[in-house]
C-alpha atoms as a printed R data frame, in Angstrom:
    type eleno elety resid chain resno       x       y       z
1   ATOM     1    CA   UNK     A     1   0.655  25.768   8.334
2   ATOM     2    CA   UNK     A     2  -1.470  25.501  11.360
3   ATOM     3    CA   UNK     A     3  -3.048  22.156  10.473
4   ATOM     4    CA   UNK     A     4   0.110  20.766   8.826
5   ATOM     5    CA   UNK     A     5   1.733  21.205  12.392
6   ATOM     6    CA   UNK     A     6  -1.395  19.797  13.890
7   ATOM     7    CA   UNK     A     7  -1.100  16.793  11.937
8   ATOM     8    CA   UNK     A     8   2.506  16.272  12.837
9   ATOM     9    CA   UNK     A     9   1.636  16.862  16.311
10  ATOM    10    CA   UNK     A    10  -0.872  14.188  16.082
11  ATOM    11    CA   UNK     A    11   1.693  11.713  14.518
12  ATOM    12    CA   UNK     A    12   4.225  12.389  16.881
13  ATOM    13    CA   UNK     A    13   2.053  11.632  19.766
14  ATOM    14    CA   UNK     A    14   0.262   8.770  18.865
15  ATOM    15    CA   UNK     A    15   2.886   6.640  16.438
16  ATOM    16    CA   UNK     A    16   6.011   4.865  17.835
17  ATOM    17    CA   UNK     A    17   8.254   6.135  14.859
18  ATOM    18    CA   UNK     A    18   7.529   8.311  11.521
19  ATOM    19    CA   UNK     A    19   8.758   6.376   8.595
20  ATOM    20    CA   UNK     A    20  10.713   9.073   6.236
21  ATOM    21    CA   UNK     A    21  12.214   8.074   2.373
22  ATOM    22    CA   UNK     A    22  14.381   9.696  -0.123
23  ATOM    23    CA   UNK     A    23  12.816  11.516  -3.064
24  ATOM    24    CA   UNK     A    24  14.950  12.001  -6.412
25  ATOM    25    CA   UNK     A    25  14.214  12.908  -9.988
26  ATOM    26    CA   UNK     A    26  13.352   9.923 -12.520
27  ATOM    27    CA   UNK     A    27  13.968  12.315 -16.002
28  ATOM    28    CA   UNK     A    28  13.473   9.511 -18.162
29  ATOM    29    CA   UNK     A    29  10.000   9.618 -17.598
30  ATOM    30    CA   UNK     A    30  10.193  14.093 -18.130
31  ATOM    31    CA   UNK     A    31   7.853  15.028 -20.631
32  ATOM    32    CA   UNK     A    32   8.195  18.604 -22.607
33  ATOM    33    CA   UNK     A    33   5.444  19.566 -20.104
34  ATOM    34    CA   UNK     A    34   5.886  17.354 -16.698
35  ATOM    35    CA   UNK     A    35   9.034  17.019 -14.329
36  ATOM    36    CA   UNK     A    36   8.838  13.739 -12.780
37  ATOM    37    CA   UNK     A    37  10.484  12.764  -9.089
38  ATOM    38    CA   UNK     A    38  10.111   9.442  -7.087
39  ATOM    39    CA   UNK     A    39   9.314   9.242  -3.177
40  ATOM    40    CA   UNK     A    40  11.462   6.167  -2.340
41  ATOM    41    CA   UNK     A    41   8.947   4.156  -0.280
42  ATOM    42    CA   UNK     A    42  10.665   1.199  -1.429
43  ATOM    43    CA   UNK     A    43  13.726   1.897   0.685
44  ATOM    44    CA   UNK     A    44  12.139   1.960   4.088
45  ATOM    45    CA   UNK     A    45  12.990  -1.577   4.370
46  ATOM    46    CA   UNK     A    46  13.405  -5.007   2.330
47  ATOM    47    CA   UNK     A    47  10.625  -7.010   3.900
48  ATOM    48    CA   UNK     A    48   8.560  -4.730   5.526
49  ATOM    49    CA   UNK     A    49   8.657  -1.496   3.354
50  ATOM    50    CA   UNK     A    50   6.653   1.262   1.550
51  ATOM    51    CA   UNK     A    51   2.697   1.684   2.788
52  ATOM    52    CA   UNK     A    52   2.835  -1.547   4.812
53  ATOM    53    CA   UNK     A    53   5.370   0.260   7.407
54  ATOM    54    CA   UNK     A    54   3.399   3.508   7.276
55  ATOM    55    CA   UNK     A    55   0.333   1.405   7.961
56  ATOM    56    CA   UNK     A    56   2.177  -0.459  11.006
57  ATOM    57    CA   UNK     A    57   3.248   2.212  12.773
58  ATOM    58    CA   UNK     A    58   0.083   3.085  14.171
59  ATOM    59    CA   UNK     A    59  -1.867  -0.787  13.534
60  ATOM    60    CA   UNK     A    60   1.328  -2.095  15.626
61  ATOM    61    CA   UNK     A    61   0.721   0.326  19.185
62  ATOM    62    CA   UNK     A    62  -2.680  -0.094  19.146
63  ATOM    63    CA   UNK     A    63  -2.231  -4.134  19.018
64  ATOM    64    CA   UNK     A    64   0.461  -3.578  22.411
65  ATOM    65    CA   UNK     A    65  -1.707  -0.971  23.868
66  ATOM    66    CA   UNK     A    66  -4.661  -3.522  23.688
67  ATOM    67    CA   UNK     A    67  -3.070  -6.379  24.924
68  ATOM    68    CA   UNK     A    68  -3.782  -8.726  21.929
69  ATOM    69    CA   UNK     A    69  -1.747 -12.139  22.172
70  ATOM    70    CA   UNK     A    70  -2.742 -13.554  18.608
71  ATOM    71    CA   UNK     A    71  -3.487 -11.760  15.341
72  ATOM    72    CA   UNK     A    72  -4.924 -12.666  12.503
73  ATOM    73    CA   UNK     A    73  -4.364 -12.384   9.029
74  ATOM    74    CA   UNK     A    74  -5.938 -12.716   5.847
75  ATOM    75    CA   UNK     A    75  -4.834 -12.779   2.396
76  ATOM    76    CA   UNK     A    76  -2.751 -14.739   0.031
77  ATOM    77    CA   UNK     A    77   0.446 -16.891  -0.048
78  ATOM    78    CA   UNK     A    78   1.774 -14.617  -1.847
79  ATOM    79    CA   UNK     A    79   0.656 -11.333  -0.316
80  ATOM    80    CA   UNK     A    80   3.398  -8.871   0.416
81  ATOM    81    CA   UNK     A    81   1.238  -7.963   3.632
82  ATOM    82    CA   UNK     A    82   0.930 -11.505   5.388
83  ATOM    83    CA   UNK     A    83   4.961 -11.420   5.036
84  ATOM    84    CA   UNK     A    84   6.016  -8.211   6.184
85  ATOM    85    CA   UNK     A    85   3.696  -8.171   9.120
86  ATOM    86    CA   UNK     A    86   3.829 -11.840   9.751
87  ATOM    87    CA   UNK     A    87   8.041 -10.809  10.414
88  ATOM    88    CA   UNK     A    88   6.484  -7.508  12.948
89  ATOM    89    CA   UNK     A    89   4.534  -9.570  14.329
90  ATOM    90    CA   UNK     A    90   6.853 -12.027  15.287
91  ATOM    91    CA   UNK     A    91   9.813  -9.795  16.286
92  ATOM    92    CA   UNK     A    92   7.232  -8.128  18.538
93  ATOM    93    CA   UNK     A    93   6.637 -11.909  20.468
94  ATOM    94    CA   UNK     A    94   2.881 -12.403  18.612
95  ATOM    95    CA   UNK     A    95   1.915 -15.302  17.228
96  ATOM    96    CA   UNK     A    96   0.504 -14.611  13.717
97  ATOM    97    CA   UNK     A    97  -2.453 -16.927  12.437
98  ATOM    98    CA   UNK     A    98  -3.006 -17.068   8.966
99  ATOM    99    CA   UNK     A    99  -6.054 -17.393   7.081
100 ATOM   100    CA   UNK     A   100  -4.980 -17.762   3.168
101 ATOM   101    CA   UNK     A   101  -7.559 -18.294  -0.480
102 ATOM   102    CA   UNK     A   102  -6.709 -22.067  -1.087
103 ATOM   103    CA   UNK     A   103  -5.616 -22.874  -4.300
104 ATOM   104    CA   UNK     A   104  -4.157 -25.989  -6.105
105 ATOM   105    CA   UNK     A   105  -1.314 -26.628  -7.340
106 ATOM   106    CA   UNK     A   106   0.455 -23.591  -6.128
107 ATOM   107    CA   UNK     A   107   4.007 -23.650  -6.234
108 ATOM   108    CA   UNK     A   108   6.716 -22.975  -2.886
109 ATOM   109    CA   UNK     A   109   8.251 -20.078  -4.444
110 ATOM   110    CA   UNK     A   110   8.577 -16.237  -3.838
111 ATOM   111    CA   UNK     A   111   6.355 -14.852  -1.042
112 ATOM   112    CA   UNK     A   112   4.688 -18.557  -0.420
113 ATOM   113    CA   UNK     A   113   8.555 -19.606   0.172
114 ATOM   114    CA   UNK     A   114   8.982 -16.414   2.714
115 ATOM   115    CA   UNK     A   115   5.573 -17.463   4.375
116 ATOM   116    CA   UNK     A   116   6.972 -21.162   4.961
117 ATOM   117    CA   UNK     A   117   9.777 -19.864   6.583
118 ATOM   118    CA   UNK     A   118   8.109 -17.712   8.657
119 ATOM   119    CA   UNK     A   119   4.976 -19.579   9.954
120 ATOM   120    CA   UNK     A   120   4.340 -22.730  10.723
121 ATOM   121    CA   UNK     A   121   1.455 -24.905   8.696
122 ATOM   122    CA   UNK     A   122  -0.641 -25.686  12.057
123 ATOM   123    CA   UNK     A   123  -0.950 -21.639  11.930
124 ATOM   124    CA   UNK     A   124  -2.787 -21.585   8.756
125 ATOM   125    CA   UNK     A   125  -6.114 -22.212   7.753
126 ATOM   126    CA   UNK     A   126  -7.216 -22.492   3.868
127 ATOM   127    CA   UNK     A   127  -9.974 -20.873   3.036
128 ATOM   128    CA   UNK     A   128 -11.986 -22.245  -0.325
129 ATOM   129    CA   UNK     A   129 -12.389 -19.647  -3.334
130 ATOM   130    CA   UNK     A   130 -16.352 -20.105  -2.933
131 ATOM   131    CA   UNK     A   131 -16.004 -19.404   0.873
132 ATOM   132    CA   UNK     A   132 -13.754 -16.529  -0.054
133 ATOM   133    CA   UNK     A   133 -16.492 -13.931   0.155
134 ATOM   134    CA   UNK     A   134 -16.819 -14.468   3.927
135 ATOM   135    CA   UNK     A   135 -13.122 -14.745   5.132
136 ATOM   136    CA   UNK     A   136 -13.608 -12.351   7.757
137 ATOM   137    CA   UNK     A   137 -16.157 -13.770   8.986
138 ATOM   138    CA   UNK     A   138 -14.857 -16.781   9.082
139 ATOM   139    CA   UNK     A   139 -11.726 -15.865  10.977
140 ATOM   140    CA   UNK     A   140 -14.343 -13.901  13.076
141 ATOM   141    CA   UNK     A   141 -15.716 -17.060  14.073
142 ATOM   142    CA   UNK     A   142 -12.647 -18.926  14.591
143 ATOM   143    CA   UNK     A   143 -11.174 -16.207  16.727
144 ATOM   144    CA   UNK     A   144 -14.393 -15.776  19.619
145 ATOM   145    CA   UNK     A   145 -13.777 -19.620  19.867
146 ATOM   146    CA   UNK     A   146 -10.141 -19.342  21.383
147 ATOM   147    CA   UNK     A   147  -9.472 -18.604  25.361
148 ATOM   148    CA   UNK     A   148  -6.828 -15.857  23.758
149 ATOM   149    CA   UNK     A   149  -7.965 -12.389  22.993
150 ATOM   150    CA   UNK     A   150  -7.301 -12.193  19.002
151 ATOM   151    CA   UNK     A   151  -7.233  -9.516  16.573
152 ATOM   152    CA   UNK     A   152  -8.495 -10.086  12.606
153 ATOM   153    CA   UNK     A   153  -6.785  -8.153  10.386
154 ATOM   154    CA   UNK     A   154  -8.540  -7.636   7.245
155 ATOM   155    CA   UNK     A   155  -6.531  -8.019   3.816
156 ATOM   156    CA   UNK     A   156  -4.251  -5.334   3.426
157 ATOM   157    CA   UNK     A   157  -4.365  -4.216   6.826
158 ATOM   158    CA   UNK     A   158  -6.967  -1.916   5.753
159 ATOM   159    CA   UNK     A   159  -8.802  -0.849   8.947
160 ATOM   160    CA   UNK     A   160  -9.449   2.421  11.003
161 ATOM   161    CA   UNK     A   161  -6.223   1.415  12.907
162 ATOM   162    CA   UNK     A   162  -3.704   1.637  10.407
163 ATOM   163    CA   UNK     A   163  -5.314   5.012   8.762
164 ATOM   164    CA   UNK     A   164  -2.995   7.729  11.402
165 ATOM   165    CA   UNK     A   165   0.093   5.387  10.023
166 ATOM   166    CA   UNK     A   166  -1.000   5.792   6.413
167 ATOM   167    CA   UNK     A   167  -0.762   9.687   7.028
168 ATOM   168    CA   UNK     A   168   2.529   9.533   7.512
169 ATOM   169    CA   UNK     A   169   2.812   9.854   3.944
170 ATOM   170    CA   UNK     A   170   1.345  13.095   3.423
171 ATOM   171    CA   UNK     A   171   3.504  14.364   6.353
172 ATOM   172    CA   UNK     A   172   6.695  13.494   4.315
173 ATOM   173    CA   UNK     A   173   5.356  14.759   0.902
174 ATOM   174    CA   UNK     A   174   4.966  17.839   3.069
175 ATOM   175    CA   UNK     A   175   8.319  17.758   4.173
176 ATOM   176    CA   UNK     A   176  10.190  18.424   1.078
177 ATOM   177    CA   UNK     A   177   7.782  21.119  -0.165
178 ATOM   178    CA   UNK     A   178   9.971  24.169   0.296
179 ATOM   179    CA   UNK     A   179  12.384  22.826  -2.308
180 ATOM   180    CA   UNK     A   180   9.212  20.840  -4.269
181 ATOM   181    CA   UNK     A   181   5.845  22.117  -4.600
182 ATOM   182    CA   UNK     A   182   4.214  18.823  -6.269
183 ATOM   183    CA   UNK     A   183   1.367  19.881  -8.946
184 ATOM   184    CA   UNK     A   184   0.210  15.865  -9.137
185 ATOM   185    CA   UNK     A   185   1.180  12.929  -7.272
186 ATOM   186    CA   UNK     A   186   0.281   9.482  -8.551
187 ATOM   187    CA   UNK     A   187   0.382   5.889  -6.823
188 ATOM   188    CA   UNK     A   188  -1.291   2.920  -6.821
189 ATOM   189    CA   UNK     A   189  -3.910   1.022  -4.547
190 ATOM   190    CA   UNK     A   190  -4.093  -1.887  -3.988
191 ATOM   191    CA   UNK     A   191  -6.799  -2.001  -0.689
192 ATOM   192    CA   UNK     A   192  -6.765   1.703  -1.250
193 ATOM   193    CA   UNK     A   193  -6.171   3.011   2.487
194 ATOM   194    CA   UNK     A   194  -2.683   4.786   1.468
195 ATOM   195    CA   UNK     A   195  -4.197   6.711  -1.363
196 ATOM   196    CA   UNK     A   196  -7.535   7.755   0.962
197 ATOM   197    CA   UNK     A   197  -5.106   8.945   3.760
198 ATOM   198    CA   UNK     A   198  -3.283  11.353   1.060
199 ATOM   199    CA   UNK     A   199  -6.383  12.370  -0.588
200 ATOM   200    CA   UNK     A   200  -7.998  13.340   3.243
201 ATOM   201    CA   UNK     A   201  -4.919  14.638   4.691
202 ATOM   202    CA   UNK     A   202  -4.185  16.785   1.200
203 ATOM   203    CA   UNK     A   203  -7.906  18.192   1.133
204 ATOM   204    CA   UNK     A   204  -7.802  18.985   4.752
205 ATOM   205    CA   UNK     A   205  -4.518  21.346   4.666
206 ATOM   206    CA   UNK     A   206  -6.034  22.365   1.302
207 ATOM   207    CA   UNK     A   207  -2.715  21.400  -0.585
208 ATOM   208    CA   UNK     A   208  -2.994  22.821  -4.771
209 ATOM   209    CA   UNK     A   209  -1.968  19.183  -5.736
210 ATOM   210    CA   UNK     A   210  -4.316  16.490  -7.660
211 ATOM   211    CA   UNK     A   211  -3.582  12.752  -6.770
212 ATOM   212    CA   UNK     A   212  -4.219  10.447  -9.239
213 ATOM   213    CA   UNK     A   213  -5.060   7.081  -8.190
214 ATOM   214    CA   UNK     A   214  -3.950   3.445 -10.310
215 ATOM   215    CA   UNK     A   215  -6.864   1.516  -9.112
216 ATOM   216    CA   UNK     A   216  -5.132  -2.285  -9.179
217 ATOM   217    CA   UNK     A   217  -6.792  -4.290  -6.548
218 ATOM   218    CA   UNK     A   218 -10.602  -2.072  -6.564
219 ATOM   219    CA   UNK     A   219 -13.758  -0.970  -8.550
220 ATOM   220    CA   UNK     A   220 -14.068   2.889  -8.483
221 ATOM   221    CA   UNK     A   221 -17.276   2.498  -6.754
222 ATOM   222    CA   UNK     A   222 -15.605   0.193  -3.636
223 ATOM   223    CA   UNK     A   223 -13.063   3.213  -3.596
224 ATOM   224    CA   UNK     A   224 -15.656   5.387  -3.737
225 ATOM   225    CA   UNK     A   225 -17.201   3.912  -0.362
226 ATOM   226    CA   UNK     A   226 -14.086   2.981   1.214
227 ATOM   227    CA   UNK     A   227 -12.927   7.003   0.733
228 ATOM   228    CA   UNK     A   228 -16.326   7.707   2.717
229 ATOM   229    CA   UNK     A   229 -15.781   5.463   5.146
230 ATOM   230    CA   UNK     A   230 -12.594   6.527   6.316
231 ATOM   231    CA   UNK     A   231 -13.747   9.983   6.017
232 ATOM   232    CA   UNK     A   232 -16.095   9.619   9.248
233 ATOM   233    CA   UNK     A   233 -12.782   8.643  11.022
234 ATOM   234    CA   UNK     A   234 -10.518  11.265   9.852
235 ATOM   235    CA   UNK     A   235 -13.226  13.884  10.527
236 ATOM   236    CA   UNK     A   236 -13.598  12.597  14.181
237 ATOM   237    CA   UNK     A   237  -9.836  12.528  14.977
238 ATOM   238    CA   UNK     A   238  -9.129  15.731  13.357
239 ATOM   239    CA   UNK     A   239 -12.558  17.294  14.206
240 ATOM   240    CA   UNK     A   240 -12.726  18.332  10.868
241 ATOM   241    CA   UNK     A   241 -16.206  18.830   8.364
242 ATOM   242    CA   UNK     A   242 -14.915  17.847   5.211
243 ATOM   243    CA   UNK     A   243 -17.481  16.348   2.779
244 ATOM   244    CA   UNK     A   244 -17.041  14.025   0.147
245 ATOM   245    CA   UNK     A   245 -18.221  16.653  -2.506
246 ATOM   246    CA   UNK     A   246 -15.434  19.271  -1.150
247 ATOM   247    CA   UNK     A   247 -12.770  16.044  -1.402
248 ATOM   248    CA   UNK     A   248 -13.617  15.090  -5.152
249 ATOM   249    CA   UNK     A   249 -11.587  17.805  -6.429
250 ATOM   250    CA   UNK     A   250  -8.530  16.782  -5.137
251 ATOM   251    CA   UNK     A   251  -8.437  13.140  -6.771
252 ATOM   252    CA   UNK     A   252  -8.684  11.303  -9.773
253 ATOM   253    CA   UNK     A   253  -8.816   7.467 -10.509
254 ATOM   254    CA   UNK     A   254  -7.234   5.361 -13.235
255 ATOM   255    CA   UNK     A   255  -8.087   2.392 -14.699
256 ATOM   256    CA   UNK     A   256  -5.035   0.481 -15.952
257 ATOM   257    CA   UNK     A   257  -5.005  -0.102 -19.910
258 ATOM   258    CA   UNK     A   258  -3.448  -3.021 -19.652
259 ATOM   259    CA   UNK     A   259  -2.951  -6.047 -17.319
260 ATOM   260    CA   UNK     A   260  -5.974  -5.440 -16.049
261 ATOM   261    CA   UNK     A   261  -7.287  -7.945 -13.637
262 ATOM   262    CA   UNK     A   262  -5.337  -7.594 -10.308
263 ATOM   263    CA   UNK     A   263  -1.773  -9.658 -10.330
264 ATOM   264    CA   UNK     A   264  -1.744 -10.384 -13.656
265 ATOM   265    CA   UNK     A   265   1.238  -9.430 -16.149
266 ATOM   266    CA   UNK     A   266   2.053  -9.361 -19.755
267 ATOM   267    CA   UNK     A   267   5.167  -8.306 -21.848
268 ATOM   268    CA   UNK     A   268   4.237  -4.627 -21.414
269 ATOM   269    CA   UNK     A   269   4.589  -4.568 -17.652
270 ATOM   270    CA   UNK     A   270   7.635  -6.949 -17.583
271 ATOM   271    CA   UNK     A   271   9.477  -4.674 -19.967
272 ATOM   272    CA   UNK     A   272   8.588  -1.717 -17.711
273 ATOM   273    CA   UNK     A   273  10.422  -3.455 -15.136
274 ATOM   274    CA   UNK     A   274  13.337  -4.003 -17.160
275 ATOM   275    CA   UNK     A   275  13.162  -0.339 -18.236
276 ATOM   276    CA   UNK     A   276  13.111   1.125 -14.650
277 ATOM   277    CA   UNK     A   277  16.102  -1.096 -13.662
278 ATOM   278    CA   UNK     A   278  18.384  -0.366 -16.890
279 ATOM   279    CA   UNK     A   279  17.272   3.172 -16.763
280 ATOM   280    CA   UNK     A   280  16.844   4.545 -13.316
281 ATOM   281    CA   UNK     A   281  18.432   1.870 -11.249
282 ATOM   282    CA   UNK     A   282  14.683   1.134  -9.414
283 ATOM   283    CA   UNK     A   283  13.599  -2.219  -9.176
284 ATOM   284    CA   UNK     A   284   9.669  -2.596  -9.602
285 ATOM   285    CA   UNK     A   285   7.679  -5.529  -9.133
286 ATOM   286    CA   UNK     A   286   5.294  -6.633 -11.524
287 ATOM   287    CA   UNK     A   287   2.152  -6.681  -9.682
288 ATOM   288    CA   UNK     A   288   2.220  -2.940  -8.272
289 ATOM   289    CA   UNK     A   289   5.381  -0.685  -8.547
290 ATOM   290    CA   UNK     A   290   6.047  -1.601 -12.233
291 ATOM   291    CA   UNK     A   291   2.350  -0.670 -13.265
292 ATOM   292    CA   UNK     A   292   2.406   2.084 -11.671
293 ATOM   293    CA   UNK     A   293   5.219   3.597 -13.979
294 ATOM   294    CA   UNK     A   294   3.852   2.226 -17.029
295 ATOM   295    CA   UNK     A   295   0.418   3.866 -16.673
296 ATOM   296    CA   UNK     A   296   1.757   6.446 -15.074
297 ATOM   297    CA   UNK     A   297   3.944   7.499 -18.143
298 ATOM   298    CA   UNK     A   298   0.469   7.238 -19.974
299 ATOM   299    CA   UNK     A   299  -1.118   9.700 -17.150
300 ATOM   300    CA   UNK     A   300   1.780  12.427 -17.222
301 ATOM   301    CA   UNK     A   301   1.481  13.062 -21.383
302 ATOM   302    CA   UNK     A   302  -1.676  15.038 -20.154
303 ATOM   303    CA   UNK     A   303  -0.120  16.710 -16.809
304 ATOM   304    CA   UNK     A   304   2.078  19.888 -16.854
305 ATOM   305    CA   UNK     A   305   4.336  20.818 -13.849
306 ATOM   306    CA   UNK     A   306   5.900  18.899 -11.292
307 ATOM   307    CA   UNK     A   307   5.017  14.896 -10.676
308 ATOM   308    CA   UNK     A   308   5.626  12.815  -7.986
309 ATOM   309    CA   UNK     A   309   5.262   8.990  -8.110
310 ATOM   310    CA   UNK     A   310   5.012   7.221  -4.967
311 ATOM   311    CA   UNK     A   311   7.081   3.992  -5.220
312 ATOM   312    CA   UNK     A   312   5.187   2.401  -2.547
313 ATOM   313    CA   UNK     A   313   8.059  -0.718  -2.597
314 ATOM   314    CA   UNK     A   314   6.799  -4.906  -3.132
315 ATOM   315    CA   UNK     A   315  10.424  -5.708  -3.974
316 ATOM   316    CA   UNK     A   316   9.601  -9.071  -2.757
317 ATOM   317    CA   UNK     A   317   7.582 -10.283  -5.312
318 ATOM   318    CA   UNK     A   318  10.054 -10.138  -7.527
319 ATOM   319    CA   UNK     A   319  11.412 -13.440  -6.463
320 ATOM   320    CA   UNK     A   320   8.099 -15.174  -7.731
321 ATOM   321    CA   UNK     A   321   8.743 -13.826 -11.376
322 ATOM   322    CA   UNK     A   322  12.319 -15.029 -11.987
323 ATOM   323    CA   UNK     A   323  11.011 -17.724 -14.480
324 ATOM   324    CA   UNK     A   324   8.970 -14.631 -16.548
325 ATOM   325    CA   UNK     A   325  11.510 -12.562 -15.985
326 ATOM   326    CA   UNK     A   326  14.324 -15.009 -16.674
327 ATOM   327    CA   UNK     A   327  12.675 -16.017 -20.198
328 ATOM   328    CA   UNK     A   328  11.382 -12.253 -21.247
329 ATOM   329    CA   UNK     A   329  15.170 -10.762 -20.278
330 ATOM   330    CA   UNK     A   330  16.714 -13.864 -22.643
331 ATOM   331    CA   UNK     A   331  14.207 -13.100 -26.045
């Protein structure tokens, strides 16, 4: 346990809080073979909750410890990220900047409602689909050109600054493992830095668990090179040797079988959502959580043991489906 106490060590030192959640059985997904259990990421809080407040906890220090007095952010209207950290942001006195994908026609509802309320329009810039591709460098741009020093936050907030908050999840997988020793874990990815911490952090203390990986917002390949990229930073921090060939064991990735494309949904994922709710009393959203579950249930019929799902939370984009929702729930 050397390393595990390391790693806490670490965490303790650097972060301003550890984020803990609840973990509980979910039987209705038990197979003959597979015991399946829930980390509660959901409940760390309603608008900033799950891998976003794992990922703050170190992105938000090194922001104060830097002396940053604007940050900006990029992603969508509806991106669970630009609203949770938009509200840290601003409880923390920092004026958030938003740079959002323009689209027509879209509707003031759900997370775009939540961002209206939270910033106003001279703070965002819209950026065209075919200009999409260089957002960052965009913002980039925008931010040398301002007598404030700025900070761009990529999409996600996936950058070397939120990785020691992302392994904050490992540390509380690890905490419950004298009553649970987890054979598989499986959660989704969206920018993919919460499953690379796990899969590092889980190699490194050579844990006897295989993560399986819903790729939702990511080729395999721009996992692939994200994973090795974040590997040169764990590595340095941890002055650790790990190579990506003594890593691969530890992982595997999934393609979802349906709803493929990222954010979209069909009958299959809406009546997973219903089925969590009537069934376990978990409310998943459409776009993450609830996919998760439904290929997950596909994943376990070839797993044996004990199975953790990591609800990673994105209760809030629930409130863009109530029209789905509303009309699949009244068939």
């Amino acid at each position: 346990m050397h390393k595990y106490g390391l790693l806490q060590d670490i965490l303790q030192n650097k972060l301003e809080d550890i984020p803990q959640a609840r973990l509980h059985s979910i039987s209705t997904l038990n197979t003959p073979a597979a015991s399946c259990f829930v980390l509660r990421d959901d409940e760390l809080g309603f608008g900033i909750s799950g891998s976003k407040r794992r990922k703050y906890a170190s992105l938000l220090p090194y922001i104060k410890n830097n002396l940053f007095e604007k940050i900006i952010l990029i992603g969508s209207a509806f991106s669970n990220h630009i609203i949770s950290f938009s509200q840290c942001l601003i409880e923390n006195r920092y004026e958030p900047v938003l740079f959002l994908l323009k689209r027509y026609n879209i509707q003031i509802k759900g997370n775009h409602l939540l961002m209206k309320l939270l910033v106003s329009d001279g703070q965002v810039h819209w950026v065209s689909e075919q200009d999409w591709a260089h957002v960052e460098e965009i913002a980039q741009k925008w931010a040398q050109n301002q007598p404030y020093k700025c900070l761009v936050v990529p999409e996600g907030a996936c950058m070397v600054e939120a990785l020691l908050g992302s392994l904050t999840l490992p540390l509380d997988i690890l905490r419950y493992k004298t009553q649970y020793s987890f054979d598989h874990v499986i959660l989704e990815a969206g920018t993919g830095l919460t499953a690379i911490a796990l899969i590092l952090a889980f190699a490194w203390l050579s844990e006897k668990t295989i993560i399986h990986v819903l790729l939702l917002g990511s080729s395999p390949e721009a996992f692939l090179e994200k994973l090795e990229f974040f590997l040169r930073t764990f590595n340095e921090t941890f002055q650790s040797f790990l190579t990506i060939e003594q890593i691969r064991p530890y992982f595997q990735l999934h393609i979802p079988k349906t709803a493929r494309s990222f954010g979209s949904v069909n009958s299959h994922v809406l009546n997973m959502v219903c089925y969590m709710a009537k069934n376990e009393g978990i409310l998943a959203d459409p776009i993450y959580s609830a996919k998760l579950f439904l290929e997950g249930s596909k994943i376990i019929s070839d797993l044996q043991g004990k199975v953790l799902f990591v609800h990673g939370g994105g209760g809030l984009s629930l409130m863009g489906f109530q029209e789905a929702l509303g009309s699949f729930l009244n068939k």
